[in-house]
N, C-alpha and C positions, 0 to 999 in steps of 0.2 A: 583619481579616486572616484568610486562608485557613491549610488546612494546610500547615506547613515541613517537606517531606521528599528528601530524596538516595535512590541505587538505587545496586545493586550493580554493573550492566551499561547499556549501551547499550537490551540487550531488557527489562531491568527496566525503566529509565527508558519505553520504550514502555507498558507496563504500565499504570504508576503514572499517566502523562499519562491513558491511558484513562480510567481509575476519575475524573482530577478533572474530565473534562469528560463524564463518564457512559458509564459501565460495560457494555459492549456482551454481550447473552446470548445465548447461544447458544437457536436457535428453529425450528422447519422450517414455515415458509409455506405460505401455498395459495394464488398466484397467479393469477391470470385469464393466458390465451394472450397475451405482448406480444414484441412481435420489436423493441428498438432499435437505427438504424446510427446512428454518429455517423462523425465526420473530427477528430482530434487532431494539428496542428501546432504544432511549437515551432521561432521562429526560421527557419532554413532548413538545420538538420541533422535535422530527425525530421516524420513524415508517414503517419501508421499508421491506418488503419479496424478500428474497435470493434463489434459486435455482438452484443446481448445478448438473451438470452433467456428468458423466462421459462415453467415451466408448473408450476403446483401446487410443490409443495415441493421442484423441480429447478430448476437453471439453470445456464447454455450461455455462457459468453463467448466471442469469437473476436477474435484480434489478426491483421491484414492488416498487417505490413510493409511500406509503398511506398516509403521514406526514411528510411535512419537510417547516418548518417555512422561511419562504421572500423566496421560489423556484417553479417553477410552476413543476406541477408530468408529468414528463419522464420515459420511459419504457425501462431500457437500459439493453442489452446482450453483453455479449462476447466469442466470439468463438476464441478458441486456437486451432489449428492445431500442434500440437510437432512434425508430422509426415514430414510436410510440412513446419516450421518453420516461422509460419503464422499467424495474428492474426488478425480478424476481429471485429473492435467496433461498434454496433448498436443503432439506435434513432429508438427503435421500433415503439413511436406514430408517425414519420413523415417518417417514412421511408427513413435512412437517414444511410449512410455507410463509415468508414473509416477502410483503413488497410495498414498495415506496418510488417515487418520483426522481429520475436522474437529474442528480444536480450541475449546474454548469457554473463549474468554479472560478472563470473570469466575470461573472453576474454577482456572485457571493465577494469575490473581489472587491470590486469595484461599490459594496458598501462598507468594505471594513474601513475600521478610523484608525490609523496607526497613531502610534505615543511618540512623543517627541524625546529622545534620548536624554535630556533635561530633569524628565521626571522619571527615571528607572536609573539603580544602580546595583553593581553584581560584578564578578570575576571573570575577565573575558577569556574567551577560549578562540583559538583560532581553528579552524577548518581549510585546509587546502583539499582542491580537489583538481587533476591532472588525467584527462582522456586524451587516448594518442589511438588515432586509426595507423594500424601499420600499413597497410594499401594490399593486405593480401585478402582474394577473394574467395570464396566457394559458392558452389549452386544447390541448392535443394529446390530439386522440383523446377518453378519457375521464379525464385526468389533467390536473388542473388546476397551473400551473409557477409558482413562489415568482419574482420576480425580488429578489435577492439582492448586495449589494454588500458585500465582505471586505476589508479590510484588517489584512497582518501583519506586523510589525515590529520586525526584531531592533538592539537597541543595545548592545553588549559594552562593558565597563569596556575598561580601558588592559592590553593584554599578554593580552587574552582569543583564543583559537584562533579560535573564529566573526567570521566577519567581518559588518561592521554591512549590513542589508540592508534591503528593502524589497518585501513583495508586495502589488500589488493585483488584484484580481479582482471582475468582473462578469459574472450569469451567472441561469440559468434554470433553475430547479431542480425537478423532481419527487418527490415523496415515494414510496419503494416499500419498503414494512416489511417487514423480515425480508431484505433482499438481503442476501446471503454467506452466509445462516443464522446473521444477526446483527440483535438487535434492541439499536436504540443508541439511546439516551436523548437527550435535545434538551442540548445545550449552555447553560450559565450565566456567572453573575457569578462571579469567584474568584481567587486564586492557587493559585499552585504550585512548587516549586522541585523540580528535577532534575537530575543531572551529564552533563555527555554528552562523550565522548568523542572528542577530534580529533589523530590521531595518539599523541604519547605526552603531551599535556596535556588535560586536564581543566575542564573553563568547566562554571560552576555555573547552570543556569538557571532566573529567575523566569519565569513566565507569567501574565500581567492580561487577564481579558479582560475587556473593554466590553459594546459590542452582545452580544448574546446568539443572535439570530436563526441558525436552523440550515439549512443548506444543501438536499443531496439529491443525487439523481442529475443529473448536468449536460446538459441537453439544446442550450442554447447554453452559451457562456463565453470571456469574452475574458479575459487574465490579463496582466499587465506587471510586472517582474520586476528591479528594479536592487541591483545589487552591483558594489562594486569600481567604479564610473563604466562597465558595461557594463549595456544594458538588453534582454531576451530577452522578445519578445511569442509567446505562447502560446494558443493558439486552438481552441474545439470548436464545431463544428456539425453540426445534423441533420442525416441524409441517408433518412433513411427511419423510419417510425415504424407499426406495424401489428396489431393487435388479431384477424387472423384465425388459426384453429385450428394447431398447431403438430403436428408429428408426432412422436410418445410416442420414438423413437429414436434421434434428437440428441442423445438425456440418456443412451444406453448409449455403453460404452464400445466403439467400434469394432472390426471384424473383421482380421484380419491384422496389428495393431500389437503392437508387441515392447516388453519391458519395459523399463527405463531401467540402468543403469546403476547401481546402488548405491552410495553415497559415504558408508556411516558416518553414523550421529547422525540419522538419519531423512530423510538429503539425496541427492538423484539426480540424474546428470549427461544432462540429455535431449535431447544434441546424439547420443549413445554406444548401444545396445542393453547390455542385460548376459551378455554373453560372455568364455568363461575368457579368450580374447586380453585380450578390454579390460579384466578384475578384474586380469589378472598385471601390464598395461602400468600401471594406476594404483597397487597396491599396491607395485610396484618405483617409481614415481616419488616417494610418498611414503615409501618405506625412502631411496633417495637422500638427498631435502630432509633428512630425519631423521639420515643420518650426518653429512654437509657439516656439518650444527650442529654435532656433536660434536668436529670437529676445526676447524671454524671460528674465527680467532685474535680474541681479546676485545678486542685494540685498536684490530681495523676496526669502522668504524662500519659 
């Protein structure tokens, strides 16, 4: 049996999952030139093109919105710096800029205080989780692709918040070390137990994993997804894949974009520029929220 441990948060429990299935370090790469597009559909409410880019210790994502039900289509990048410890998120339709410090979440680890199982109680749900490399290969390019089949599996006791599900996925995976300015460790054999939070209860979760085989960057992948007697097929394919020379300038941050919004706590709102109109319109929306509580009667729910 694995280590038994509870978290204090939602983001702890993210944390603490890291560290059991290996402990992601912070790392700045040095990439060979690769430009990946893919096509991400889910269902028939989302439809979005990805592009990723790689050069030396920078790299360029881009989100193409074609499809995405109750959202109006945004253009969004991100540029990771690992060199610089840097990370710039864009609203490419407005021109619009946020940026913060990459975090390295074996550092942030390594101060959480986990809860001793003692003091938390809740409805456990169990989580298996089953990756099998089958051993067949393919090449794109100069990158040789894992084919990979996952299965994960939540079972909740009686009166648990999570409801009982099932994911599977099959899929073609590349190895590329150090993407995010993260080196992550190959997943194992193990448990784990976690609290996670749904509404105002709390389901306690074990996690088993089986197969071990560790995934990658998705270059195909089909996914099928039942919950609740609803099933949502979920879909990636290549659309372009390309090894020639990139231009050093994709990785700055653009001319004429305006800074974001500021939201407190290291958060920015990057629909918004940061102008005194829009600090005054958010600071007064949250002084409102903030009174209405105060006089808010305790026997409305």
């Amino acid at each position: 049996m694995g280590t038994l441990v509870t978290f204090c948060s939602s983001t702890c429990s993210v944390l603490i999952l890291a560290a059991a299935v290996g402990l992601p370090k912070f790392v700045a790469p040095n990439f060979s030139d690769l430009a990946i597009k893919t096509r991400r559909t889910s269902g028939d409410w989302l439809s979005q093109v990805n592009t990723l880019y790689l050069k030396g210790a920078r790299q360029r994502t881009e989100t193409v919105i074609e499809k995405m039900a109750g959202a109006d289509a945004i253009n969004w990048a991100v540029i990771q710096r690992c060199d610089e410890k840097r990370v710039f998120n864009l609203n490419e339709r407005d021109k619009i800029y946020a940026s913060s410090e990459i975090e390295d979440w074996s550092e942030r680890l390594r101060k959480a205080r986990p809860v001793s199982l003692t003091q938390t109680s809740g409805t456990e749900v169990m989580m298996t989780i089953d990756s099998i490399d089958t051993g067949e290969r393919r090449q794109f390019e100069h990158y040789t692709a894992r084919h990979v089949r996952v299965k994960i599996q939540f079972e909740p006791s009686h009166g648990a918040s999570t409801p009982a599900s099932v994911e599977e996925t099959d899929g073609w995976y590349i190895d590329l070390l150090g993407l995010g300015c993260q080196e992550h460790a190959s997943s194992g054999f193990g448990f784990a137990r976690l609290s996670v939070s749904t509404g105002n209860r709390q389901d306690r979760l074990q996690i088993k994993w089986l197969g071990k085989a560790p995934r990658g960057y998705p270059i195909e992948e089909n996914s099928l997804i039942t919950e609740r007697g609803y099933k949502t097929i979920s879909k990636v394919e290549l659309l372009e894949i390309s090894e020639a020379p990139l231009n050093p300038s994709i990785f700055e941050l653009p001319a004429g974009y305006r800074r974001a919004l500021q939201t407190g706590n290291g958060g920015a709102d990057l629909t918004k520029p940061d102008t005194i109109s829009n600090r005054a319109q958010y600071y007064w929306t949250r002084l409102t929220f903030w009174v209405r509580g105060l006089f808010r009667d305790p026997n409305q729910s």
